[in-house]
N, C-alpha and C positions, 0 to 999 in steps of 0.2 A: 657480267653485270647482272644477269639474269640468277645468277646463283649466292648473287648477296641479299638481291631482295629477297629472294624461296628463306635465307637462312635469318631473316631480319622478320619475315613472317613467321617464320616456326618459332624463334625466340618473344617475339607478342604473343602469340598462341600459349605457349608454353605459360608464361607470367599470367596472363590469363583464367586461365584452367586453374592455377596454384592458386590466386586469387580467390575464385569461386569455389575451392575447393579447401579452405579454411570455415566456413561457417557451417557445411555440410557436415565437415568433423566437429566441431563444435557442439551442434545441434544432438549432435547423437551421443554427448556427454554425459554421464551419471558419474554420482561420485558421493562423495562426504561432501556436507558443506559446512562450515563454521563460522562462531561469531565473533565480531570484533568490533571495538569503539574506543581506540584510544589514538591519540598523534595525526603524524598527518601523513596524507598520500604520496604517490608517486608521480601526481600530477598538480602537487604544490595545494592542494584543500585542505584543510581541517577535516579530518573525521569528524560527522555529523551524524551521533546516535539515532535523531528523530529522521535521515534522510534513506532515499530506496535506491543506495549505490555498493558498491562492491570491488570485492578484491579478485582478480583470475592471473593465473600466470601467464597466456600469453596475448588473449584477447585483446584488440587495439580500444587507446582510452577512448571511450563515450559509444561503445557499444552496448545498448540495449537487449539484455539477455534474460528471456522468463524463465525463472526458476521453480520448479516444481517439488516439494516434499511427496514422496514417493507415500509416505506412512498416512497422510493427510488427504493427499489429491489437491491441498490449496497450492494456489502460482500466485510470483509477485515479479515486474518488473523492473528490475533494476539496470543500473547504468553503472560501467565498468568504468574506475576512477583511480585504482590502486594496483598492486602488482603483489602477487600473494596466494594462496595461504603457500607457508615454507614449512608444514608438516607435512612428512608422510600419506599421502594417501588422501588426502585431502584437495578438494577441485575447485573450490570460492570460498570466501569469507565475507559474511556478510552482516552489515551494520545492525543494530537491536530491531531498529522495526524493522527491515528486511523479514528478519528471522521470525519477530513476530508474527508480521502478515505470511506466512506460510505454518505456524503451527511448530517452528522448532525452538526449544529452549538450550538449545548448546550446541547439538552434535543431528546430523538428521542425510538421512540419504535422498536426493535430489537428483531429478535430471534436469540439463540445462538446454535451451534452446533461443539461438539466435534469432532478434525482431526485428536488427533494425541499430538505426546508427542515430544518435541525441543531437541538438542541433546544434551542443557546445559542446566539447570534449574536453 
């Protein structure tokens, strides 16, 4: 009996640790980022040029992720709504003002770092 609970705790532990150990990798994210404003998302929205949301490939919907252009030093907050960018080499996509309020006009190298979870996803 004693050795189901030990293996029932190591398995919570285990899911745990994985857990908290997704926003850590995240956080430490640099990459391309690119912009996009047409269709709709992966969580049934309209892309919304004027809004501060975004595309990541695996980050869960309505996470709050500040994005920082590396060339600029400006950060903007955005909220994870979509699933994407499917270029090469590329780590978010992000709506016009996004892009705007950070200083990129297309293509721009950013690190990314987890805030925090929107209170609608």
């Amino acid at each position: 009996m004693a050795g189901k609970s030990l293996m029932k705790l190591f398995i919570l532990s285990s899911l745990l640790c994985s857990t908290l150990a997704l926003p850590t990798r995240a956080s430490a994210e640099s990459g391309i980022a690119s912009v996009y404003s047409e269709g709709h998302t992966a969580t049934g929205e309209k892309v919304q040029a004027s809004a501060l949301t975004a595309a990541h490939k695996s980050l869960p919907f309505g996470t709050l992720v500040r994005v920082t252009n590396e060339g600029t030093g400006k950060s903007v907050v955005v909220r994870i709504n979509d699933r994407g960018p499917y270029v090469a080499g590329r780590i978010i996509d992000l709506t016009p003002a996004a892009a705007r309020a950070i200083g990129c006009d297309g293509l721009a190298h950013v690190t990314l770092a987890v805030v925090g979870k929107a209170g609608r996803s």
